[in-house]
C-alpha positions in Angstrom: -43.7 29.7 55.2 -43.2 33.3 54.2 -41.4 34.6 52.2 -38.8 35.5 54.2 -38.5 32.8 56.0 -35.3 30.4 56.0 -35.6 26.8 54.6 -33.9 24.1 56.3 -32.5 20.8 54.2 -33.0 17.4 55.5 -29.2 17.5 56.8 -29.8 21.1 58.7 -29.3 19.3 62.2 -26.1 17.1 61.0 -24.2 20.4 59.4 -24.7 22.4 63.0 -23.3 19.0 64.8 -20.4 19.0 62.7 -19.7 22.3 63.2 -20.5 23.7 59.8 -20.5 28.0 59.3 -24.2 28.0 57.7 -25.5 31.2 55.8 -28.5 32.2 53.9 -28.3 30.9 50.3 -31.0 30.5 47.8 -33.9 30.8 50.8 -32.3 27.9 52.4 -29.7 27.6 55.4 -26.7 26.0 54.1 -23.1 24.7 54.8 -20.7 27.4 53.1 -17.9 26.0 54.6 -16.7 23.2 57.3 -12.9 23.3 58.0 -12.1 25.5 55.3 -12.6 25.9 51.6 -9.1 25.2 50.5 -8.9 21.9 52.3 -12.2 21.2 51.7 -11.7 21.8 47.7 -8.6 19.9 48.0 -10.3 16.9 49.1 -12.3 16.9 46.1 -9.2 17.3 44.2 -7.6 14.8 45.3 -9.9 12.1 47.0 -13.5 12.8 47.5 -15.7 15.3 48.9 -19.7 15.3 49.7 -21.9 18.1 49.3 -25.3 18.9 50.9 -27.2 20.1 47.3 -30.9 19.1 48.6 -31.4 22.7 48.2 -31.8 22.2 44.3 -35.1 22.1 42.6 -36.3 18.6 41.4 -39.0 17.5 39.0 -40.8 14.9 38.1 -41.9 15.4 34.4 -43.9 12.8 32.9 -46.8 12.0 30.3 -47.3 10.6 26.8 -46.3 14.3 25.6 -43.9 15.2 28.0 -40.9 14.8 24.8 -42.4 17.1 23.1 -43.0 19.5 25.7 -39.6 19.4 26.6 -38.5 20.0 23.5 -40.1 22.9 23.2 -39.0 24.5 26.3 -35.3 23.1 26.3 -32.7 24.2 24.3 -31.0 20.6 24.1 -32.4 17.8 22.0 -34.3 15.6 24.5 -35.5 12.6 22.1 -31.8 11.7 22.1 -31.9 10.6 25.8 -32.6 6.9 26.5 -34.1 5.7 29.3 -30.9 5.9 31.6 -29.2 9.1 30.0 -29.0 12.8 31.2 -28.3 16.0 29.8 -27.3 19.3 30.7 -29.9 21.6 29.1 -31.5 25.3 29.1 -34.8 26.4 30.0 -34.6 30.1 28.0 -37.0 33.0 27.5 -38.7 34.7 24.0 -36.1 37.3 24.0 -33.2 34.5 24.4 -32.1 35.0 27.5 -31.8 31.9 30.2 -34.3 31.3 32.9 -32.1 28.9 34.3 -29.9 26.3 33.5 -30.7 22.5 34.1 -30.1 19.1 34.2 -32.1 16.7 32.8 -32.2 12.8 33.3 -34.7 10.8 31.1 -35.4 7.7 33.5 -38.4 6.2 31.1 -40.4 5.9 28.1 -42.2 8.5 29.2 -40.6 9.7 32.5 -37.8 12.3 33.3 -36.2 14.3 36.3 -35.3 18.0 35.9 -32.8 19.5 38.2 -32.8 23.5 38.4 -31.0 26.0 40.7 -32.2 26.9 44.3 -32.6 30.6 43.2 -34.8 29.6 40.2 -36.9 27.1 42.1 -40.1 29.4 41.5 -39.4 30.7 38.4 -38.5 26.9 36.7 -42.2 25.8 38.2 -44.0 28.3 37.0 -42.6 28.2 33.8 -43.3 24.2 33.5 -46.6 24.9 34.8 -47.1 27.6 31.9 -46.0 26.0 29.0 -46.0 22.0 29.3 -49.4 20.5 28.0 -52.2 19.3 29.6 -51.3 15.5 29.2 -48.0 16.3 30.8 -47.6 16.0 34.8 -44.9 18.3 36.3 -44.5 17.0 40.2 -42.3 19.0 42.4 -40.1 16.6 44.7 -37.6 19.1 46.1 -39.2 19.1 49.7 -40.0 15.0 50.3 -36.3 14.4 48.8 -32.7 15.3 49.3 -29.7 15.6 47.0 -26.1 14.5 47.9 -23.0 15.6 45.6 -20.2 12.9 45.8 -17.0 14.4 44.1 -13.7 13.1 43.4 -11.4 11.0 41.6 -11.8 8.4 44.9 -15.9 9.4 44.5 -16.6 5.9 42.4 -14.1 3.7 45.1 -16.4 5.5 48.3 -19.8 4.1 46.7 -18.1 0.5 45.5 -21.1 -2.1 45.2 -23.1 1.0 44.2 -21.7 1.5 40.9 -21.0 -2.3 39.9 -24.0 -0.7 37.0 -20.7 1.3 35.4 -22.9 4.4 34.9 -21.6 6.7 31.8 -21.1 10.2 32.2 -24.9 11.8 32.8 -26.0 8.5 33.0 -29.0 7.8 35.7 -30.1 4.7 37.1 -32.4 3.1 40.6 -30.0 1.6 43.4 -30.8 0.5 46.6 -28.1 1.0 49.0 -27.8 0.1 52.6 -31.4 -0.5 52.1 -32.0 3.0 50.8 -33.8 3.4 47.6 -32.0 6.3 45.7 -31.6 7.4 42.3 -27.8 7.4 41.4 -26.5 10.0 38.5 -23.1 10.0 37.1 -23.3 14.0 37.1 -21.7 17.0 39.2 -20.6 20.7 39.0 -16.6 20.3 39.8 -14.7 19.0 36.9 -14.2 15.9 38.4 -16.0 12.0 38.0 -18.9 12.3 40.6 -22.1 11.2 41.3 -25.2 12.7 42.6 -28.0 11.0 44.7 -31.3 11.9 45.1 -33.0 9.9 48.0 -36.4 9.9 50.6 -35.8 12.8 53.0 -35.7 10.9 56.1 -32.7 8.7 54.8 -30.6 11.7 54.0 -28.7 11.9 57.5 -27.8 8.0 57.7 -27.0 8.3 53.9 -24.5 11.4 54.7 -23.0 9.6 58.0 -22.1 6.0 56.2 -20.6 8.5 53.0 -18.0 10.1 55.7 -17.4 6.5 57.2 -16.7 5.5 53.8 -14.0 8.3 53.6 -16.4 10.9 52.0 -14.8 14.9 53.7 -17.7 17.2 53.9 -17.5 20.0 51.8 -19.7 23.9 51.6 -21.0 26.2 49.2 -17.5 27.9 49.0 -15.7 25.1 47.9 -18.6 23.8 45.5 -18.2 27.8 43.8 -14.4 27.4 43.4 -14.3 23.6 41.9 -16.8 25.2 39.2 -15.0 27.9 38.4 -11.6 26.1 38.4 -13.6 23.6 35.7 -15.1 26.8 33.9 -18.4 26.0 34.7 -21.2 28.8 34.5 -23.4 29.5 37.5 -26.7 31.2 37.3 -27.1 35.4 38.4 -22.8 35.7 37.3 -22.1 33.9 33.7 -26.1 33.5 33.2 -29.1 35.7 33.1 -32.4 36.5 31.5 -30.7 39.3 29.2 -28.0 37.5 27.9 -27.5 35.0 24.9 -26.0 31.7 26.1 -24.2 31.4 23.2 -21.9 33.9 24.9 -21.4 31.7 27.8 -19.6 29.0 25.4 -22.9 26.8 25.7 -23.1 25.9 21.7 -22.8 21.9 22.5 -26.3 22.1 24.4 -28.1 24.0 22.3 -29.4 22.4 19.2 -28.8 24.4 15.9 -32.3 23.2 14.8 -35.5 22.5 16.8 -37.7 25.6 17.5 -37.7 26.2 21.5 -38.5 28.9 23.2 -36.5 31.6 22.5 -34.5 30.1 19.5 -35.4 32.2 16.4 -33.7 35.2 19.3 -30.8 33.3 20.2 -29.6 32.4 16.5 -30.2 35.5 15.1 -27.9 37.4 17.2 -25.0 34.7 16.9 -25.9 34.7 13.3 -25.6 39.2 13.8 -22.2 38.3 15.4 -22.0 38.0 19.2 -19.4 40.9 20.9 -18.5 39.2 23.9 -17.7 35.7 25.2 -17.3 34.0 28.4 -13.0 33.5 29.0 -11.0 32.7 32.3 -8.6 34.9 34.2 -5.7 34.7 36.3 -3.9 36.9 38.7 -0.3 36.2 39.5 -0.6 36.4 43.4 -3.6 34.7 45.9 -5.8 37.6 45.3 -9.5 37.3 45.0 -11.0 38.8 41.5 -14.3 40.4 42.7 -17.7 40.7 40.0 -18.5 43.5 38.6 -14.8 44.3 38.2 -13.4 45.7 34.8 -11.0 44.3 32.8 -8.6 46.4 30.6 -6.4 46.0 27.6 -3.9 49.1 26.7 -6.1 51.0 29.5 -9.2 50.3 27.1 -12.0 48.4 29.2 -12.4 45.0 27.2 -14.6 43.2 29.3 -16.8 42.5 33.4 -15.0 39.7 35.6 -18.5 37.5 36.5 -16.5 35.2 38.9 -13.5 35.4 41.3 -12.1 32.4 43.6 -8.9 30.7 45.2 -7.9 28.5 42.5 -5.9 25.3 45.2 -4.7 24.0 41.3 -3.1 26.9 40.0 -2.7 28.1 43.6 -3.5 32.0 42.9 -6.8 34.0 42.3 -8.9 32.9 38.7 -12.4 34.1 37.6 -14.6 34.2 34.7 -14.9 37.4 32.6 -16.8 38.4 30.3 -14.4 40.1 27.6 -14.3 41.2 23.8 -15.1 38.1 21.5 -12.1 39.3 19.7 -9.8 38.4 22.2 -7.2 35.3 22.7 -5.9 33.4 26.0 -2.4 34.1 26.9 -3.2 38.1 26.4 -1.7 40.2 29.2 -4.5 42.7 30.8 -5.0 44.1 33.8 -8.6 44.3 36.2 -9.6 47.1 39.0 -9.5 45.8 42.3 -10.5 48.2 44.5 -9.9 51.5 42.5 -5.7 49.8 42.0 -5.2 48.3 38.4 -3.7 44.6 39.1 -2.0 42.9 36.3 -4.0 39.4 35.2 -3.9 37.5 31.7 -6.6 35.9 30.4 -6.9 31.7 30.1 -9.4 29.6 28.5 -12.6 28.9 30.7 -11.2 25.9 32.1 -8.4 25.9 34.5 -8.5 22.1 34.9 -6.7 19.1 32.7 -9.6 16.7 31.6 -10.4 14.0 33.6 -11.1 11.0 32.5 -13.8 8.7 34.7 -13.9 5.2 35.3 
């Protein structure tokens, strides 16, 4: 395939026979949108929704050293992790920026999966390949498998029988369902109790059919970008990047204060230095969008760069992610440039969302 070329998922076929408006995302063809983001992120909301995420890099790390490689690579600490347990984790650079962010799910002694973004597919392989050992196997399962989101407080009632295991929060486990052999993670990108299934390619469609049967509403990229940012949730290329500490982001719980990765002595130094910005919410008072890139002022002083903007259906008006002066409090009134107009906004803390509890 070259490089311009257009990947397809395993669902590619099912999406165009429901009618789905498919755009170029990541290299990939994907879903952005079915009958419309509101409803669609209103189903998650309130019931469930089911996402195509097969576009997501998976690996199969593995090897008698492969904890220690991953330790040193990660900025989480992975010999925590039982067989069974996940982790939301960081793959960063020497100069402590993030390659990308991940998710990883220890599924044996000496056995994990690693989930990274579409966008750094290539760059996450490349850097396994470079810096895991020579006992340690790095196996790239994106293509032979696909990846289902199921999100919602109804998400655990639509899989029944399938989660009689009562997996924990980033817990991981084997299920065979409807004769399907799938790995099963209590994990998501919305806010809300969710699971996410990784399964044989050629099982995806059935998989995706009996899901909507079961009550499942499918749901696009748009939706997927609003839930996040509604649960203050940092996406790769707008709240990440290779040239900025993730300590700004608010990531401190998943990165450990002590074991030497990659990029570490960097990253602690310049929180140590005192870090001038940090990751905040935003909210206008009408349904406008907030667009990146767009300033934020305080007394007609710029304070800050909007990262995110979406149609918040919980607070039902437009919310982002800014990137604003460390010094700075939620509840402050501010305003941001829309289109060369200053528009009056306050800033809120990262999450827009009450906590949920799972069960």
């Amino acid at each position: 395939m070259s490089e311009m070329a257009t990947a397809t998922t395993p669902l590619h076929d099912l999406h165009q026979e429901l009618e789905a408006k498919m755009v170029p995302f990541a290299g990939y063809s994907m879903p952005i949108q079915y009958q419309g983001v509101i409803a669609e992120a209103t189903a998650v909301r309130q019931s469930a929704g089911l996402f195509d995420v097969s576009h997501m890099a998976r690996f199969a790390v593995s090897g008698p050293r492969a904890i220690q490689d991953l330790e040193r690579i990660t900025t989480n600490r992975v010999a925590k992790l039982e067989p069974g347990d996940g982790q939301y984790t960081l793959l960063t650079n020497p100069q402590g920026g993030v390659i990308d962010d991940l998710i990883l799910y220890r599924t044996g002694t000496e056995a994990f999966i690693l989930v990274a973004n579409a966008a750094n597919h290539r760059a996450v392989a490349e850097w396994l390949n470079a810096h895991a050992g020579s006992n340690t196997v790095c196996e790239d399962h994106t293509d032979s498998t696909f990846m289902l989101a199921l999100q919602g407080p109804a998400a655990a009632e639509v899989l029944g029988e399938a989660v009689a295991t009562a997996l924990p929060p980033f817990g991981i486990t084997q299920h065979e369902w409807f004769g399907v052999p799938l790995w099963l993670a209590r994990s998501g990108y919305t806010g809300e109790d969710g699971f996410e299934i990784v399964g044989p390619a050629e099982a995806a469609e059935a998989l995706w059919r009996r899901l909507m049967e079961l009550g499942a509403v499918p749901a696009g990229l748009a939706a997927r970008d609003a839930l996040r940012v509604e649960a203050g949730l940092p996406l790769y290329g707008h709240e990440l990047a290779a040239d900025r500490n993730p300590y700004t982001a608010g990531l401190a719980p998943f990165i450990d204060p002590e074991k030497p990765f990659i990029g570490a002595e960097k990253i602690r130094a310049e929180r140590e230095a005192g870090l001038s910005e940090k990751l905040m919410g935003i909210r206008l008072p009408n349904k406008r969008l907030l667009l990146p890139n767009s300033p934020v002022r305080v007394a007609g002083e710029t304070v800050g760069i909007v990262t995110s903007g979406v149609y918040s259906v919980v607070r039902e008006c437009g919310i982002g992610l800014a990137f604003v002066n460390s010094a700075l409090k939620p509840g402050l009134a501010c305003e941001v440039e829309l289109r060369g107009q200053a528009q009056p906004a306050e800033l809120h803390a990262k999450r827009f969302l009450p906590k949920r509890s799972i069960g």
